[in-house]
C-alpha positions as CSV (number, residue, x, y, z in Angstrom):
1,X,0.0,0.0,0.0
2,X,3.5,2.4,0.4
3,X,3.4,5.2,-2.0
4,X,7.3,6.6,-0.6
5,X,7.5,10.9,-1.3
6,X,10.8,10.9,1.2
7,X,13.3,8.5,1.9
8,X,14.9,7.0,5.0
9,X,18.3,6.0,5.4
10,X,19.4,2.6,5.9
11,X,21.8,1.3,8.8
12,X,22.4,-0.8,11.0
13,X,22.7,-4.7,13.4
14,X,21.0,-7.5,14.5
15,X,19.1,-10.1,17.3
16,X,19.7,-13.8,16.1
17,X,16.8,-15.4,15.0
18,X,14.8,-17.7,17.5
19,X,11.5,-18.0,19.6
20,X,9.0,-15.2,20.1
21,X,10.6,-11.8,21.4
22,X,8.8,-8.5,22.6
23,X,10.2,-5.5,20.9
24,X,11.4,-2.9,23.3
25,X,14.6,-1.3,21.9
26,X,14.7,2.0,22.5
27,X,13.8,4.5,18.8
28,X,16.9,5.7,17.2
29,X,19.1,2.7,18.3
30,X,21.0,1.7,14.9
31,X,21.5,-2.0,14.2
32,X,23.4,-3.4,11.1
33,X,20.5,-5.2,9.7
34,X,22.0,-6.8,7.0
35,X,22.1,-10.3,8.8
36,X,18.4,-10.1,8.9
37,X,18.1,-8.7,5.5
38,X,19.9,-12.4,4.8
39,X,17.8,-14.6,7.3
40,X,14.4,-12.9,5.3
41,X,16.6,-14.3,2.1
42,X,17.6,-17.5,3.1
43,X,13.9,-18.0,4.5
44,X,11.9,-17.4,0.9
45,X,14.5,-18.9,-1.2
46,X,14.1,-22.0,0.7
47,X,10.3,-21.5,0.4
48,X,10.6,-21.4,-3.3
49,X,12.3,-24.6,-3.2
50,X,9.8,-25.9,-2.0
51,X,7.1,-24.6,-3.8
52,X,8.8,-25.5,-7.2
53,X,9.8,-29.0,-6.0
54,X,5.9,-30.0,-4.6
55,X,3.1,-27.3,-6.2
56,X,4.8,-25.0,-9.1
57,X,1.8,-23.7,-10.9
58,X,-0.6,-24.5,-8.0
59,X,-2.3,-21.6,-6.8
60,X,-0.7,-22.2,-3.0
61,X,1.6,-25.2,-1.8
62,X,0.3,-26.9,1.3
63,X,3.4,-26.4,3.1
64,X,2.5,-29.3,6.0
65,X,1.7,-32.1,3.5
66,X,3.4,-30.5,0.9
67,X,0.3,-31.1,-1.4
68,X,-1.1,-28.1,-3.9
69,X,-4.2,-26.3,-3.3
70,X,-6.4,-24.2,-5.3
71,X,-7.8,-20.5,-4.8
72,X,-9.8,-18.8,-7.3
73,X,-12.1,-21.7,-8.5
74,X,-11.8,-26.0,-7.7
75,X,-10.2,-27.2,-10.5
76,X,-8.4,-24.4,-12.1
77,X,-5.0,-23.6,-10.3
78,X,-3.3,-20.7,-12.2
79,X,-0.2,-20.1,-10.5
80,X,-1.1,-17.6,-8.4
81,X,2.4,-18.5,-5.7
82,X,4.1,-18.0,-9.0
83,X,2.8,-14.9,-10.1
84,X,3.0,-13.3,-6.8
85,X,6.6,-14.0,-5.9
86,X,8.3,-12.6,-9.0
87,X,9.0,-9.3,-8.0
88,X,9.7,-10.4,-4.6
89,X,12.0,-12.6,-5.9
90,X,13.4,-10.2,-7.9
91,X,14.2,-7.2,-5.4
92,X,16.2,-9.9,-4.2
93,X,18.3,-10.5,-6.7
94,X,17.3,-14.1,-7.0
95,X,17.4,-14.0,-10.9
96,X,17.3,-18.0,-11.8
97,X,14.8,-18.1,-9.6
98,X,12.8,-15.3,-11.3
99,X,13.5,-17.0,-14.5
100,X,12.1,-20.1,-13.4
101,X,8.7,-18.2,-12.6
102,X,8.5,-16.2,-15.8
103,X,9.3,-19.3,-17.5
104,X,6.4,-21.3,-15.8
105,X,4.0,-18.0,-16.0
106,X,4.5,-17.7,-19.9
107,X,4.8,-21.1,-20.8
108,X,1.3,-22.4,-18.7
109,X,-0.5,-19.4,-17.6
110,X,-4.3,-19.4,-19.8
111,X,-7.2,-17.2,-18.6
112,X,-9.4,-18.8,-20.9
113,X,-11.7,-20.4,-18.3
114,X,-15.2,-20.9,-18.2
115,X,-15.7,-20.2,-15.0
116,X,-16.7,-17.3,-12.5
117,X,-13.5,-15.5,-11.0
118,X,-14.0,-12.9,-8.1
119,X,-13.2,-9.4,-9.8
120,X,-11.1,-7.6,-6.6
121,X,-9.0,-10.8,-5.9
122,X,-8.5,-11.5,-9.5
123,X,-7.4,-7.9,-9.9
124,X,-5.3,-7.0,-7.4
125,X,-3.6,-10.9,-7.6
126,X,-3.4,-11.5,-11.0
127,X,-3.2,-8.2,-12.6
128,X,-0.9,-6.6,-9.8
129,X,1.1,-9.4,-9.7
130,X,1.7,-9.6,-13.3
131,X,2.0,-6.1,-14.0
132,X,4.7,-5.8,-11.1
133,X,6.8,-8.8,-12.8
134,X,6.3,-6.5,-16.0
135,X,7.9,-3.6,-14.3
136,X,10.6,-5.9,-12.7
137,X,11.6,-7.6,-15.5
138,X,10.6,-5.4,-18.6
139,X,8.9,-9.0,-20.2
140,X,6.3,-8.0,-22.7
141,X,4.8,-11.2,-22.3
142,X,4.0,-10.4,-19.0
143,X,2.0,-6.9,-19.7
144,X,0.0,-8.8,-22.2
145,X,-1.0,-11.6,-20.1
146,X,-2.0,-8.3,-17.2
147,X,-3.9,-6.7,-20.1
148,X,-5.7,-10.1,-21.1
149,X,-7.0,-10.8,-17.6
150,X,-7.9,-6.7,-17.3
151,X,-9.7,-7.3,-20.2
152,X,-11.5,-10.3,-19.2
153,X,-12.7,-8.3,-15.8
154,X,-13.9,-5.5,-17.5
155,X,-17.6,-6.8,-18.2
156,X,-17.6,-5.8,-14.7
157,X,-17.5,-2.5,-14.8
158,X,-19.0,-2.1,-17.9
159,X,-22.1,-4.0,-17.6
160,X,-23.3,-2.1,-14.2
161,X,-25.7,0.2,-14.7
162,X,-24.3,2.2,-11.9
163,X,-20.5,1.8,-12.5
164,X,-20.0,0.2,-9.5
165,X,-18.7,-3.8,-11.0
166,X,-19.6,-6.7,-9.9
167,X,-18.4,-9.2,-7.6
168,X,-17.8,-12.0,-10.3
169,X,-17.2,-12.5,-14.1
170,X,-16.7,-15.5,-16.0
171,X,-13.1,-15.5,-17.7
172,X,-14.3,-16.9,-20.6
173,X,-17.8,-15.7,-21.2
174,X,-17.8,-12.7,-19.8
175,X,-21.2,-13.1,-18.0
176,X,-21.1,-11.1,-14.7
177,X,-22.6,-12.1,-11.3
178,X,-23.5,-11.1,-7.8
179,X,-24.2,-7.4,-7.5
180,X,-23.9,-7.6,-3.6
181,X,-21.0,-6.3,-2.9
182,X,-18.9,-3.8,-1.0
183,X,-16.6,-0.9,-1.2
184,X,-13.3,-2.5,-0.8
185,X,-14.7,-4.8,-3.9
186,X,-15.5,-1.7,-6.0
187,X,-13.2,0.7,-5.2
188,X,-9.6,-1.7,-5.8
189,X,-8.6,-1.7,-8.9
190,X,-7.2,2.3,-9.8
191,X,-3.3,1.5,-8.7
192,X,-3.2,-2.0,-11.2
193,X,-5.5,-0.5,-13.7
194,X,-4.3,3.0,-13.8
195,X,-0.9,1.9,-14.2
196,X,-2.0,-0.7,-17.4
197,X,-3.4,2.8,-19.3
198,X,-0.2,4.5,-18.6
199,X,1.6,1.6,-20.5
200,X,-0.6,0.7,-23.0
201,X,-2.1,4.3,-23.6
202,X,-5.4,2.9,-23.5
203,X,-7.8,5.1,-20.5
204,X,-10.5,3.0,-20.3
205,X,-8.7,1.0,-17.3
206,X,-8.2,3.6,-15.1
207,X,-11.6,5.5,-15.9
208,X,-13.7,2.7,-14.9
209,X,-11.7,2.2,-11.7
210,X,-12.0,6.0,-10.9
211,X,-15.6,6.2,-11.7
212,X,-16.5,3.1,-9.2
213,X,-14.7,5.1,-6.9
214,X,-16.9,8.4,-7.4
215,X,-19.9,6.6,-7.1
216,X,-18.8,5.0,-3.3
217,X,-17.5,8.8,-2.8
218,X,-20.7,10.7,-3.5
219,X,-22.9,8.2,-1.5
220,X,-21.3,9.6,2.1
221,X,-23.8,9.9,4.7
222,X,-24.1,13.5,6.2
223,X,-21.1,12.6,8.6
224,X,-19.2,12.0,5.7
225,X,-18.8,8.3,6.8
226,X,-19.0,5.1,4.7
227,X,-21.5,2.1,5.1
228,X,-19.3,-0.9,3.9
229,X,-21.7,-2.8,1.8
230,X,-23.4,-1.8,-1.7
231,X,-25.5,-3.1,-4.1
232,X,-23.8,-2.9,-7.4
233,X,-26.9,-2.2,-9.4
234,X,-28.8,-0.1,-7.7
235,X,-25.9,2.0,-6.4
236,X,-28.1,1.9,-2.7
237,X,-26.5,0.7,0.8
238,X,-26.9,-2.6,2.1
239,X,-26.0,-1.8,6.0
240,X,-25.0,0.9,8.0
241,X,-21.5,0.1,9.5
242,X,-18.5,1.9,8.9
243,X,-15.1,0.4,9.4
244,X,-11.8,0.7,8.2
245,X,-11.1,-2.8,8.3
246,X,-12.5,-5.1,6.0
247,X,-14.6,-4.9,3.7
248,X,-13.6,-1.3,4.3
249,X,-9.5,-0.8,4.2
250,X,-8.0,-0.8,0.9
251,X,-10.7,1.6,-0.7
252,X,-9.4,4.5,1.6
253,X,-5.9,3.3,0.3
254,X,-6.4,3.6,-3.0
255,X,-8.1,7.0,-3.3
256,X,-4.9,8.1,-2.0
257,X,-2.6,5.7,-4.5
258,X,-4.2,7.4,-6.9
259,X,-3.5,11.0,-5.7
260,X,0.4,9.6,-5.0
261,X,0.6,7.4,-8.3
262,X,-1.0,9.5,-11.1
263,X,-1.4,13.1,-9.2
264,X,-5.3,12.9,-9.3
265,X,-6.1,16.1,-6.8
266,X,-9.6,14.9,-6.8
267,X,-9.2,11.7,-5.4
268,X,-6.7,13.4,-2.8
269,X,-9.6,16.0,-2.2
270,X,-11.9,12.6,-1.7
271,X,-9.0,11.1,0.4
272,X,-8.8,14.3,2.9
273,X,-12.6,14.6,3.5
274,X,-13.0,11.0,4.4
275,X,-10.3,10.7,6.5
276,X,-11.2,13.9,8.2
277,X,-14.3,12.1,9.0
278,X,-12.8,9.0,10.0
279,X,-10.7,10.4,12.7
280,X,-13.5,13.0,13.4
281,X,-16.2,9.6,14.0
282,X,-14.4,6.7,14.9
283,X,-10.9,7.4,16.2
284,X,-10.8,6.4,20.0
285,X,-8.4,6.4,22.7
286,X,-8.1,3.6,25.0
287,X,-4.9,2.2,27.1
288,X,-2.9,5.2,26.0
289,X,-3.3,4.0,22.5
290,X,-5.5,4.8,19.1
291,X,-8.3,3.1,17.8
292,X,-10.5,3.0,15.3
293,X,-13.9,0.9,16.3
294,X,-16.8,0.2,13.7
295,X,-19.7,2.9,14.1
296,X,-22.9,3.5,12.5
297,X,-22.7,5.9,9.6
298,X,-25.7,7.8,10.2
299,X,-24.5,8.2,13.9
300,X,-21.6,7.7,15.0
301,X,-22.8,5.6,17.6
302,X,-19.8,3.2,18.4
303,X,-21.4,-0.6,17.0
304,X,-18.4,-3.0,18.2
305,X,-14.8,-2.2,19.2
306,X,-13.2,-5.4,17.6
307,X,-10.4,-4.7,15.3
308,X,-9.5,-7.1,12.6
309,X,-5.5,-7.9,12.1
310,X,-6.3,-6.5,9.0
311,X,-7.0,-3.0,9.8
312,X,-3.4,-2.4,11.5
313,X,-2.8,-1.5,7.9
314,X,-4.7,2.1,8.5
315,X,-1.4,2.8,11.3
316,X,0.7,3.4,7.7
317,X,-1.8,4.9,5.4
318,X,-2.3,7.5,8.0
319,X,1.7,7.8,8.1
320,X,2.8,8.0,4.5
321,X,-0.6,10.6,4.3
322,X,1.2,13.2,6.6
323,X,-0.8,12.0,9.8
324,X,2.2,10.7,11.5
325,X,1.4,11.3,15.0
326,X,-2.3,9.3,14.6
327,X,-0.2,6.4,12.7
328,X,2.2,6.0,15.7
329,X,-0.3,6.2,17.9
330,X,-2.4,3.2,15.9
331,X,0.8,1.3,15.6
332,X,1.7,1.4,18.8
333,X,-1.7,-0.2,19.8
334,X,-0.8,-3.1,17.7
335,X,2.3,-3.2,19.1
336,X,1.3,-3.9,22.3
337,X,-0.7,-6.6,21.1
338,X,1.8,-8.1,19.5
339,X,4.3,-8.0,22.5
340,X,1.1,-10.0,24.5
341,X,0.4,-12.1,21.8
342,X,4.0,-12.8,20.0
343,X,1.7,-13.6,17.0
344,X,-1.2,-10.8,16.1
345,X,-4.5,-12.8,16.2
346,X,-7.0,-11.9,13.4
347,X,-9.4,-10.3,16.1
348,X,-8.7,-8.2,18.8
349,X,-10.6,-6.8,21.8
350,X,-8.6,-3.8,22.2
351,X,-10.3,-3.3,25.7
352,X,-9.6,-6.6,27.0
353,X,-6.6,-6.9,24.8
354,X,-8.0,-10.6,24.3
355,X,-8.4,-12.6,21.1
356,X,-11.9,-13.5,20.0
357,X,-10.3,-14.7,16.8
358,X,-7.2,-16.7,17.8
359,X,-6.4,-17.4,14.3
360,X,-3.3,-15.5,11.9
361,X,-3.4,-16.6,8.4
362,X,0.2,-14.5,7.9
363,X,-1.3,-11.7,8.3
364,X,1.6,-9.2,6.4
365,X,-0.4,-5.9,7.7
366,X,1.6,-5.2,10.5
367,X,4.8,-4.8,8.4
368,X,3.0,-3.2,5.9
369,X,2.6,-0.1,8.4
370,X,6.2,-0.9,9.9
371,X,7.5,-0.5,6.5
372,X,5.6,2.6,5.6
373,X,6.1,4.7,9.6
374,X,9.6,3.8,9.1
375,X,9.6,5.4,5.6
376,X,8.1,8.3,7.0
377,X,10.0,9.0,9.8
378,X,13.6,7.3,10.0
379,X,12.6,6.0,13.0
380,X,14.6,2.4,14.0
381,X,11.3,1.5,16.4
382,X,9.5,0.6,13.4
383,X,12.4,-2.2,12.3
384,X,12.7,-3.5,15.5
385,X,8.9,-4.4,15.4
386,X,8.8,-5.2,11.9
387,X,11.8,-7.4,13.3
388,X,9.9,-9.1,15.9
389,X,7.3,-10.0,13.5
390,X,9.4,-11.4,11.6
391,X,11.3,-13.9,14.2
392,X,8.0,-14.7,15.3
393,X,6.9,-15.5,11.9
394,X,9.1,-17.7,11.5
395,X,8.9,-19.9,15.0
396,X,5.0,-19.9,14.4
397,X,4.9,-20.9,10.9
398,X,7.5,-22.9,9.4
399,X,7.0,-26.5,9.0
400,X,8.2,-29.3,6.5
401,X,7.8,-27.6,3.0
402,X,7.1,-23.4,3.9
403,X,5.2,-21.4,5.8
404,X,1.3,-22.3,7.9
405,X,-1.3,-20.3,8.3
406,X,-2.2,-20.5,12.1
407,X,-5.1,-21.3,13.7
408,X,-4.8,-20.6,17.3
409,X,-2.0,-17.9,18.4
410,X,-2.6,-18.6,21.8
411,X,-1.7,-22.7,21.7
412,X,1.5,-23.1,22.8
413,X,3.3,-23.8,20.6
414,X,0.9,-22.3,17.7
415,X,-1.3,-24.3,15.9
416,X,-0.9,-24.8,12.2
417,X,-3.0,-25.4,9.2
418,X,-2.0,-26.9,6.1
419,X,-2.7,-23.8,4.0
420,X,0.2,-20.9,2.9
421,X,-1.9,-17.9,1.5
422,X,-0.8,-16.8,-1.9
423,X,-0.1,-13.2,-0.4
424,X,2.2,-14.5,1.7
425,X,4.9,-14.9,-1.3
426,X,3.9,-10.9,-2.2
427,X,3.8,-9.1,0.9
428,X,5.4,-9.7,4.2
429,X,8.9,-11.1,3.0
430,X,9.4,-8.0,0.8
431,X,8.3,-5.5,3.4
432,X,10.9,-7.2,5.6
433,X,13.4,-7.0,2.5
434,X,12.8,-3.7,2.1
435,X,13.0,-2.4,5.9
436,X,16.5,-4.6,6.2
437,X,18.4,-4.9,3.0
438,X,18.5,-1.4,1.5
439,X,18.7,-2.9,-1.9
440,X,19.7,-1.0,-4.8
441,X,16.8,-2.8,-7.1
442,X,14.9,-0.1,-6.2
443,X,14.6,3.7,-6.0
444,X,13.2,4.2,-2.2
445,X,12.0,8.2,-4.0
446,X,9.5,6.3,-6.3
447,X,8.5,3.1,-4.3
448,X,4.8,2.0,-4.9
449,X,3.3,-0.7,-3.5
450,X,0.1,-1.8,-4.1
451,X,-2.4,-3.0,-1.7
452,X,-1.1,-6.6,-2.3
453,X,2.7,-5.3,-2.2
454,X,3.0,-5.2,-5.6
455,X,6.0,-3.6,-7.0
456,X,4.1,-1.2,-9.5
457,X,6.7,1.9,-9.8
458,X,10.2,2.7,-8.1
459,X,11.9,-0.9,-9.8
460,X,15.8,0.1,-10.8
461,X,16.6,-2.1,-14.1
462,X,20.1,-2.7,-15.0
């Protein structure tokens, strides 16, 4: 989700890697981090192994059994591991590995399939991921294949009377389905579609992304707050709640990606107001710390203080969009949470600080806002957390053949589940790469990353 307009430097040392550890160093304490920089390294590469050797061209390896497991639709694996770990692999200079990805991605990879693919995952997967390996590698063969699936998705869009798209289209067919939907599901698509119309010169992508955004914009409620659900036909609200967790998050992400990617003042002007409404509505202070609990739209009337894992994204968002202070203080809430918990759970009582939800299915978001604070500030607080979430990572999840998705945090030791999300090759490694390596593949002026961390601009080609 990092869209970088200043740079950090990079410096610094190094805890060895071992069981779960609360991050306490002190802010402004320099570490040479280039041991963990290599541990992060080591860690993935071996990971690819694995995933070549037991599931290459499955959509995710099953990294207990070491079996293959599909994502989009039963049946139809299409590489989705593969297509999300090139640039990651890439930024780390792992190049045979790379070309054993691009290899598999042009030599196998067929959208043709009769079958009904979820638009926003499909986009911000497929597209992103295959747009990123574009800009990483400069492979033709991978902008088409981005534009061929864009193309496939746009029935979406297009066949809404209201602008808003769909929640499903059929690859092959075209035929569009299930107009109940919400505004991360509309409003996702403007960073991976706007940058396909700056390379291919064609607008069409990034007008229907911007226009689905409009529409979600101009249907505020007089607190200028957000219901989450919407019916893509007739443009009305299906509940009340606003939230900026899911299905909330990534819509308030991208109308600012596409202020900081293609210098669109209005979506920055529809960024500002909403987020002056958020922290005017729903920001909370509790334990010394910021939160941000669901409320009624209408109201304001606070409807339930549970905050999803996924939300700790908002800490950076609010960073890298000159609120600094209010991302700190957000982070630092998590923080705590993960000190108590080693391993964030996917819900939190933040009055309790209990775990309703005792699951993590590596969750990257917390290093996602780790990534961007530090960015924003220089400050080495943000890598020594980043840090401990990644140690922790690590004695939680590995097993036999990569990295589990756990279902109870709280087990001792955590339990696992035979599943590795296809993010996980995408998002948390390179966040970590980035925070420790300093690595010259890219231009830490121009980073953009997507809300999948997606490598869509900043890439330094030799």
């Amino acid at each position: 989700m990092l869209r970088l307009l200043g740079g950090a430097a990079v410096a610094g040392g190094v805890l060895a890697a071992g069981a779960p550890v609360a991050s306490a160093a002190p802010a402004g304490e320099r570490r040479n981090w280039k041991p963990v920089a290599d541990d992060v390294r080591r860690e993935f590469l071996w990971a690819w192994r694995q995933y070549v050797e037991h599931a290459l061209g499955a959509d995710h390896i099953k990294p207990i059994s070491g079996g293959r497991e599909d994502f989009f639709v039963p049946g139809h694996s299409i590489g989705l591991s593969a297509v999300e770990a090139v640039d990651t692999l890439w930024l780390m200079e792992a190049d045979e590995e790379v070309g054993q990805a691009v290899d598999w991605i042009t030599g196998n990879l067929d959208f043709d399939i009769d079958a009904p693919f979820q638009v926003f995952e499909t986009n911000i997967r497929m597209v992103g991921g295959l747009a990123a390996a574009y800009h990483c590698t400069g492979d033709r063969r991978l902008l088409e294949l981005a534009v061929d699936v864009a193309d496939r998705l746009m029935p979406a869009f297009t066949e809404s009377p209201t602008g808003l798209p769909y929640r499903y289209v059929n690859l092959a067919t075209g035929a569009v389905s299930r107009p109940d939907t919400n505004i991360v599901e509309v409003g996702t698509y403007v960073a991976e579609f706007g940058v396909l119309s700056e390379w291919t010169g064609d607008r069409r992508y990034f007008d229907v992304a911007k226009e689905a955004m409009r529409v979600v914009h101009d249907k505020r409620t007089p607190l200028g707050l957000l219901p989450h659900d919407i019916d893509a036909e007739t443009g009305r609200w299906r509940n009340r709640i606003a939230t900026v967790g899911p299905p909330g998050d990534s819509y308030y992400e991208y109308l600012w990606d596409g202020y900081a990617l293609f210098g669109d003042e209005e979506m920055r002007r529809w960024y500002e107001t909403l987020t002056g409404a958020i922290l005017a509505h729903q920001a909370e202070g509790h334990g010394g710390h910021l939160w941000f609990p669901q409320v009624d739209a209408y109201t304001g009337a606070v409807a339930d203080r549970g905050q999803s894992v996924l939300a700790s994204f908002y800490a950076g968002l609010l960073g890298e969009s000159g609120r600094v202070e209010q991302g700190r203080a957000y982070h630092d809430g998590w923080n705590a949470a993960q000190d108590r918990f080693g391993v964030l759970p996917s819900t939190l009582d933040y009055r309790t600080m209990s775990a309703p939800d005792p699951s993590n299915a590596l969750r990257p978001e917390f290093a996602d806002s780790a990534l961007a604070l530090w960015l924003a500030t220089g400050d080495e607080v943000f890598r020594e957390r980043a840090h401990t979430h990644f140690r922790n990572m690590v004695a939680s999840s590995k097993t036999k053949h990569g990295f589990a998705s756990l279902t109870d945090v709280t087990a001792n030791p955590p339990a696992q589940e035979d599943t590795c999300p296809g993010y996980w090759w995408s998002e948390q490694m390179k966040y970590y790469w980035l925070l420790f390596s300093g690595t010259p593949r890219v231009d830490y002026r121009e980073l953009y990353l997507s809300t999948e961390a997606n490598l869509l601009r900043g890439a330094r080609r030799s």
